[in-house]
VOVO-209910 format. One record per residue (C-alpha): residue in three letters; x, z, y. Coordinates in steps of 0.25 Angstrom, whole numbers, padded with zeros to 4 digits, always signed. Layout:
ALAXZY
...
//
This chain:
UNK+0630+0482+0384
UNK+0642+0481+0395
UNK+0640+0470+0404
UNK+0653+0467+0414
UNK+0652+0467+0429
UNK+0653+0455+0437
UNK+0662+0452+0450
UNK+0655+0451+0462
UNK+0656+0438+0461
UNK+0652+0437+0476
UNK+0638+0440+0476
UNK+0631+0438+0488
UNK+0626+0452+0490
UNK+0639+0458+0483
UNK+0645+0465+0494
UNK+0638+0479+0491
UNK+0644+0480+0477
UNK+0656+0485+0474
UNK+0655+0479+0458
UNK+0650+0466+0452
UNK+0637+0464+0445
UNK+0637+0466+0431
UNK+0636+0453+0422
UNK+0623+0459+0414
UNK+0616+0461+0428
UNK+0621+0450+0434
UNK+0613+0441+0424
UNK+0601+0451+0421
UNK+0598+0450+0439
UNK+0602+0435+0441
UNK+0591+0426+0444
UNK+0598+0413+0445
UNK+0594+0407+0430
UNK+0579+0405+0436
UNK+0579+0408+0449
UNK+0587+0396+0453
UNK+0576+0389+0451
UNK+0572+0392+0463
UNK+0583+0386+0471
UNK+0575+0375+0479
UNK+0565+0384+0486
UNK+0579+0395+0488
UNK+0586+0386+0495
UNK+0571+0379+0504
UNK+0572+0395+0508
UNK+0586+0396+0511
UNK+0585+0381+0519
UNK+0572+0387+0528
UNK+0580+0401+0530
UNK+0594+0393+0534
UNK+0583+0387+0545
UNK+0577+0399+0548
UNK+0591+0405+0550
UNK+0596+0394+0560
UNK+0581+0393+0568
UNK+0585+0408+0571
UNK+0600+0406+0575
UNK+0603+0414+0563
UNK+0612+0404+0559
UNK+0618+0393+0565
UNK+0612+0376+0565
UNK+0625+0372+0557
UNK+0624+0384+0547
UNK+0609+0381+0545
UNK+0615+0367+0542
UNK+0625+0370+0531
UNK+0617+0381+0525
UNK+0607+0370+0523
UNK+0614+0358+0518
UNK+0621+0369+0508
UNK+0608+0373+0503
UNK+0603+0358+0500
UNK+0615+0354+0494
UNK+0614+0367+0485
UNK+0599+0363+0484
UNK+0604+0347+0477
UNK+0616+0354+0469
UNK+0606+0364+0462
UNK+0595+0351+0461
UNK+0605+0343+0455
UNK+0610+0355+0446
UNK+0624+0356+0452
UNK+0622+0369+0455
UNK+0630+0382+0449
UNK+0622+0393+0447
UNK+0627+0407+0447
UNK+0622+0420+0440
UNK+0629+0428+0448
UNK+0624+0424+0461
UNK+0610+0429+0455
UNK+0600+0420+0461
UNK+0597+0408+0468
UNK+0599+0413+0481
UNK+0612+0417+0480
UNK+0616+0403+0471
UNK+0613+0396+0483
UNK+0618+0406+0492
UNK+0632+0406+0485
UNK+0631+0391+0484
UNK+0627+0387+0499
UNK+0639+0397+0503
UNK+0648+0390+0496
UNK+0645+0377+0499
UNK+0644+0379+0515
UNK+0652+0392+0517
UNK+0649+0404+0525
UNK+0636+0399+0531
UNK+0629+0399+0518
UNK+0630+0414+0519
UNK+0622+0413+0533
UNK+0610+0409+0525
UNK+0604+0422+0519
UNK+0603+0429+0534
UNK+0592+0433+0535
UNK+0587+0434+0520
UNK+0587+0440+0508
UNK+0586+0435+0493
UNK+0573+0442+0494
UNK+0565+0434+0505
UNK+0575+0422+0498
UNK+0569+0421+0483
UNK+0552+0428+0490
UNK+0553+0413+0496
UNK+0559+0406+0486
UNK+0548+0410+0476
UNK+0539+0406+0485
UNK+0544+0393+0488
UNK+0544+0391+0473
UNK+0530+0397+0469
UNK+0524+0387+0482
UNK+0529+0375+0476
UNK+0526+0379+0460
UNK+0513+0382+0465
UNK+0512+0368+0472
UNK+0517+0362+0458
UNK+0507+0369+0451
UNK+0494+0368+0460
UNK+0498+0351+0459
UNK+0499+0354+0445
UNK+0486+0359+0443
UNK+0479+0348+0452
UNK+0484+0339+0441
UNK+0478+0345+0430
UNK+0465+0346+0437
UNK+0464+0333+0441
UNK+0467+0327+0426
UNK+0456+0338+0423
UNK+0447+0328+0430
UNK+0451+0317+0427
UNK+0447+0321+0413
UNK+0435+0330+0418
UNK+0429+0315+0422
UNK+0432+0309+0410
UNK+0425+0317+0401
UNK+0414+0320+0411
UNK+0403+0318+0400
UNK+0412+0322+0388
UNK+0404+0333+0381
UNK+0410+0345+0376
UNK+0404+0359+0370
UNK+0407+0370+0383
UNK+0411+0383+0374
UNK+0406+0397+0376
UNK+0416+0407+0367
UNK+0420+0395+0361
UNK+0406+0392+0355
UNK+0399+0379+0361
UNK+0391+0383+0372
UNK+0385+0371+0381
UNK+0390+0355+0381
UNK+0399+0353+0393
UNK+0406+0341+0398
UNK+0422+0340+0397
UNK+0423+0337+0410
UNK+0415+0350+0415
UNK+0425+0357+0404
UNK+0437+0352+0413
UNK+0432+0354+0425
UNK+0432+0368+0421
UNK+0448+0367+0419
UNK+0448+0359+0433
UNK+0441+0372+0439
UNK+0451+0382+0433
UNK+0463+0376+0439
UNK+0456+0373+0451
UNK+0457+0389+0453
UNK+0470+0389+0448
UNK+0475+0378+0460
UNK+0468+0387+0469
UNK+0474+0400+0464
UNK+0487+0393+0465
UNK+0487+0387+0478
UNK+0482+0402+0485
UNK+0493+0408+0479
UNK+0501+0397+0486
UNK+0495+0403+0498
UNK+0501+0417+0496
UNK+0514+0413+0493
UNK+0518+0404+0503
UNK+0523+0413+0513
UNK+0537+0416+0515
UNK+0545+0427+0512
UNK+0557+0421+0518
UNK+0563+0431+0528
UNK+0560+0444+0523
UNK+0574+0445+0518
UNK+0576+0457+0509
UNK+0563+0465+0513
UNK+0562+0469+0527
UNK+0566+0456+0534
UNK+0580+0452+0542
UNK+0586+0455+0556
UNK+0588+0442+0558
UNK+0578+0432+0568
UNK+0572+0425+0556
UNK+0560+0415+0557
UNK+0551+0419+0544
UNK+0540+0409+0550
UNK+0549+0398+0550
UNK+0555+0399+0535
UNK+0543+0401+0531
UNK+0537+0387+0538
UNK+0550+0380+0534
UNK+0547+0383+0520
UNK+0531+0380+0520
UNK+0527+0394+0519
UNK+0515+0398+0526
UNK+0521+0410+0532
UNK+0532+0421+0530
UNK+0528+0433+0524
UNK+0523+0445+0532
UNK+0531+0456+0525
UNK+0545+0454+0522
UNK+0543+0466+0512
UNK+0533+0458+0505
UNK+0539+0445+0507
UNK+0551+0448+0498
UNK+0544+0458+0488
UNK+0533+0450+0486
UNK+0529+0442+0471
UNK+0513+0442+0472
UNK+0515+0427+0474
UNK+0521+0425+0461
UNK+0511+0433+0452
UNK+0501+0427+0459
UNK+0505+0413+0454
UNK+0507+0419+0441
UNK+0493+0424+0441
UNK+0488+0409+0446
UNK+0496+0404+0435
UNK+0490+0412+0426
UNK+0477+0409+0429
UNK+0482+0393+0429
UNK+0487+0396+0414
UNK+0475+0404+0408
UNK+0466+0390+0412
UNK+0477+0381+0406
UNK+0476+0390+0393
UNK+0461+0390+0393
UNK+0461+0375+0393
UNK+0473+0374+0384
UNK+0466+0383+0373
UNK+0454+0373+0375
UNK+0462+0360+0373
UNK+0468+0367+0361
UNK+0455+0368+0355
UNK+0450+0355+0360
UNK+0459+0348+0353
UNK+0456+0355+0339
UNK+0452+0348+0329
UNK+0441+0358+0328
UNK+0437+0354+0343
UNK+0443+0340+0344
UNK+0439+0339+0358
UNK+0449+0332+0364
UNK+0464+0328+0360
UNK+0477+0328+0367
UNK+0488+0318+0368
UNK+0498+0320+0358
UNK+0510+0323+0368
UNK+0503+0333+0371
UNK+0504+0340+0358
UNK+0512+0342+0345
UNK+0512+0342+0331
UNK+0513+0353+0321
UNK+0528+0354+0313
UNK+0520+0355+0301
UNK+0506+0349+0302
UNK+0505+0333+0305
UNK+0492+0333+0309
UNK+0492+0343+0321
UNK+0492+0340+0335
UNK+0495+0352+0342
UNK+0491+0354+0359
UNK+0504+0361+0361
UNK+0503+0360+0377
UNK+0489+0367+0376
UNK+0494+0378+0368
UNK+0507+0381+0377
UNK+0500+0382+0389
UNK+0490+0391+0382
UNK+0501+0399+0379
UNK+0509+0398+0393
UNK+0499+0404+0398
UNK+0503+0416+0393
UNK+0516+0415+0400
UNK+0510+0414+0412
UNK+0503+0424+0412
UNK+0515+0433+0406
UNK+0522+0429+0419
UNK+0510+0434+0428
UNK+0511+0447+0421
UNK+0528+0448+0422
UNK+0526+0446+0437
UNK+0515+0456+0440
UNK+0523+0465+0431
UNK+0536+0462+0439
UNK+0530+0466+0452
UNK+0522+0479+0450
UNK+0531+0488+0453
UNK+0540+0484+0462
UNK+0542+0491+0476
UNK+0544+0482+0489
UNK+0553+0476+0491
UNK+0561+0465+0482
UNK+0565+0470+0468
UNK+0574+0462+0458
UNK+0560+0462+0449
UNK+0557+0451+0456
UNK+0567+0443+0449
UNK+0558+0442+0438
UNK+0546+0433+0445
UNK+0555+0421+0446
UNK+0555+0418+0428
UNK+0540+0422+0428
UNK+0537+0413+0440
UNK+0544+0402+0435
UNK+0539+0402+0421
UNK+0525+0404+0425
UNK+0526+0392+0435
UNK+0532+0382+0425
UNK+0523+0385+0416
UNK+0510+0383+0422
UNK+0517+0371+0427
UNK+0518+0365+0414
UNK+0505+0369+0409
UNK+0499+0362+0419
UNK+0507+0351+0418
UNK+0503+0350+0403
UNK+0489+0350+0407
UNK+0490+0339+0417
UNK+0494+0329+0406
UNK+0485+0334+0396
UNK+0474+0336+0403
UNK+0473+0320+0405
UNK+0475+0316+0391
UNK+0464+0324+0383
UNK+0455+0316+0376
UNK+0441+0322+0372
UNK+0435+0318+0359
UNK+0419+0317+0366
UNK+0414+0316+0351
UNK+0422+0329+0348
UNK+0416+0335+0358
UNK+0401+0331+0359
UNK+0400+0336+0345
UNK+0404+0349+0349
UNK+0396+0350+0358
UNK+0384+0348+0350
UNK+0388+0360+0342
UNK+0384+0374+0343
UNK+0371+0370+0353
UNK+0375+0368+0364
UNK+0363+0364+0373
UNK+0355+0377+0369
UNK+0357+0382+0384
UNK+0351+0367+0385
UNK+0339+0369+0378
UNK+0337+0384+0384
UNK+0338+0378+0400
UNK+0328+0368+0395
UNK+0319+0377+0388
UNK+0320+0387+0402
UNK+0317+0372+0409
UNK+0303+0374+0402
UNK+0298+0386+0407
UNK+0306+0398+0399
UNK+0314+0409+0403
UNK+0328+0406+0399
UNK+0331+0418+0390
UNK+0317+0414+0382
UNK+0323+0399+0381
UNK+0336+0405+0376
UNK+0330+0413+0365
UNK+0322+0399+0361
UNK+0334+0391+0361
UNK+0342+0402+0352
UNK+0331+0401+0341
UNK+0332+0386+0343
UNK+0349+0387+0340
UNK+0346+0395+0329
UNK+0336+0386+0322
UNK+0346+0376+0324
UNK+0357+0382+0319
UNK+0350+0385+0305
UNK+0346+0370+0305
UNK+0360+0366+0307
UNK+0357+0355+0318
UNK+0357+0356+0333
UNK+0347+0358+0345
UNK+0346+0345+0349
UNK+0342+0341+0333
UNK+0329+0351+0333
UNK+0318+0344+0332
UNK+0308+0346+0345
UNK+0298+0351+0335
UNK+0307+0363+0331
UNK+0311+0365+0346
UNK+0295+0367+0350
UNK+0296+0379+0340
UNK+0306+0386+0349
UNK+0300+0383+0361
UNK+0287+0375+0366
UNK+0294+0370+0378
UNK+0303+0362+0372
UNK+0301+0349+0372
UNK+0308+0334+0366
UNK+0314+0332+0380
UNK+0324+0344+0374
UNK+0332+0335+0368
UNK+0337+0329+0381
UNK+0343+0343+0384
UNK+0348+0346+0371
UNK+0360+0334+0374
UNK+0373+0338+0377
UNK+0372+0326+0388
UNK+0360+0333+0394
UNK+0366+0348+0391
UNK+0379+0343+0402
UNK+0371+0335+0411
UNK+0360+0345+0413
UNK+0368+0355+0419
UNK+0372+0346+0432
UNK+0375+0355+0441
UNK+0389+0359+0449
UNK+0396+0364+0439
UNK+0389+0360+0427
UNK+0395+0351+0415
UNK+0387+0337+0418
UNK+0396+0327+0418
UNK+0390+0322+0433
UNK+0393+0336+0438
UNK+0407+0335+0432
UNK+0411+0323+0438
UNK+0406+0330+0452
UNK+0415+0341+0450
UNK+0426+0331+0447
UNK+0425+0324+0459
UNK+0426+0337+0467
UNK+0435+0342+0460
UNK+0444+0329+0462
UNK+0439+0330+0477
UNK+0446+0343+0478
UNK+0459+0341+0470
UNK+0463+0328+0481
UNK+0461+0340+0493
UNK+0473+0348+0486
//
């Protein structure tokens, strides 16, 4: 298929070509659709280099001045969507470029001395990735602190803890969330020390190997609120570990949001009926009246996929490449952006779900009767007496098995029946055999009593206001 050549059209680097672009490659290499995007951050880079360049005599106090107005004034007009984008100028550099230049003449030209689109889209990423990090991380301390809201809530809600989904041991909701709040702990964490990484500043480097000119790295990089420039210009420019690193964090994010999503999507079975969700948060079935579906769970089950698809694409995209900048990484924006919106949402989803479950305790308590769940219960007290552990475990495995014959549970055989197994149980095994005193027994740091609980809920609280 024949695709037509372009004119020059008076690109900015067009002076080594003798023919215009083709129209297929001009599309197929243009970043503009997405990258533009970018265009608050391009033109905070552009503004701290304008600076830079006056500081250093470079240019002129009146030139820094124009070249500054232009680009806030280009800054309100792409804000306020009266700005005309142009395929042909590629990118969002050269769109503000071409645009500053027409508003304030010559001088607009003065402003890429000294750099190169290179060091231009390193830092703007960067600037970008801080501030969706700062978005996320107060994201996440949202959600967590919802999760205890709700953790002290249900503090003494009891609910059956699951080992390969089979009831293991009686737990209370509030030490099941807890176990959320800790996961996105580590996920804040993991977040804010990539922030760490990337906050240092490429600005400078300019194509790969630095500029002749007197630039002041130092001082681009305090005027944008990095924490240093970046020591090797070669590195600086070609550099993308940042980016994979979030996706990695993000993946890790997404993989606990789809955990507790396929848990809510089971809770809210009828065959669990654990707890229910608002109905805005849900839909019907186009053919079955009776259905209330938990749509949101389910798509952030599924978007964590995508996630972790974009987290493959990048480590794939940067493999092979040789220092320094190659057009390859024209392909981290899409990825980045996706995978950033969308753990956006999905925590956003959680932050308003997370206050509105409601738990059906009755639901619950009966499951957590089922399937004898204070054995361990009856082991530890039978070990309490005198026994080797492995000798009590065998004891109570007969006694499970008688019970499950009988069709009753161990806290329903008779004391009599219980001296059979084992002499050194006595009618004070009854106490341990609760679900009340299976949770409040193990009150330890850690552990599921609702006292410990509510310990772990004022320190946790403690440390979310020292953010």
């Amino acid at each position: 298929m024949a695709h037509k050549k372009t004119q020059d059209d008076g690109k900015i680097w067009g002076g080594r070509f003798s023919e215009g672009t083709n129209a297929f490659v001009e599309r197929f290499t243009a970043s503009i659709s997405f990258d533009k995007r970018l265009y608050q951050h391009d033109i905070d880079g552009s503004i701290a280099h304008a600076k830079m360049l006056a500081k250093g005599g470079i240019i002129t106090d009146i030139e820094e001045s124009e070249i500054l107005a232009g680009l806030e004034d280009i800054r309100k007009e792409i804000a306020d969507d009266n700005f005309e984008w142009s395929v042909k100028l590629e990118d969002i550099h050269m769109n503000i470029e071409s645009a500053l230049t027409k508003k304030i003449g010559e001088i607009g030209k003065k402003l890429h001395t000294g750099r190169s689109r290179n060091d231009q889209i390193a830092t703007d990423i960067r600037l970008y990735a801080r501030d969706q990090l700062d978005q996320i991380s107060n994201i996440i301390t949202l959600v967590q602190r919802n999760l205890l809201d709700l953790a002290e809530r249900e503090s003494n809600t009891i609910i059956p803890g699951f080992t390969h989904l089979q009831v293991a041991q009686p737990i209370t909701f509030g030490h099941h969330m807890m176990a959320w709040f800790e996961m996105l702990n580590r996920d804040f964490e993991r977040f804010q020390d990539c922030r760490k990484r990337l906050n240092r500043s490429p600005l400078g480097s300019a194509a790969l190997a630095g500029t002749t000119f007197p630039i002041d790295r130092q001082y681009t990089a305090d005027l944008l609120g990095f924490d240093s420039p970046i020591p090797n210009s070669l590195d600086a420019v070609s550099d993308r570990d940042f980016i994979i690193e979030i996706a990695a964090a993000g993946s890790l994010l997404m993989t606990h949001l789809s955990r507790f999503s396929e848990e809510i999507v089971l809770w809210t079975s009828a065959q669990f009926n654990f707890i229910e969700l608002p109905d805005e948060y849900c839909t019907g079935s186009s053919i079955m009246p009776q259905k209330k579906n938990p749509d949101v769970p389910e798509l952030v089950r599924g978007k964590s996929g995508r996630v972790l698809g974009h987290l493959v694409s990048l480590i794939t995209l940067m493999k092979s490449q040789p220092l320094d900048y190659n057009k390859d990484n024209q392909e981290d924006k899409e990825p980045l952006f996706d995978l950033i919106d969308t753990i956006k949402d999905c925590l956003y989803a959680y932050s308003q779900i997370i206050p509105a479950i409601k738990c059906n305790k009755i639901s619950m308590r009966l499951s957590a009767t089922k399937g004898f769940s204070t054995a361990t219960d009856l082991a530890d007290y039978i070990v309490k007496k005198g026994l080797a552990f492995r000798d009590a475990h065998e004891i109570v495995g007969k006694t499970v098995a008688y019970a499950i014959r009988e069709g009753i549970d161990l806290a329903e055989i008779p004391l009599d029946k219980f001296s059979e197994f084992s002499p050194l149980i006595e009618d004070d095994v009854f106490k341990v055999l609760t679900l009340e005193g299976s949770v409040n027994a193990r009150s330890h740091f850690g552990g599921t009593a609702p006292n410990q609980v509510l310990t772990s809920i004022e320190i946790a609280r403690s440390n979310l206001e020292m953010r």
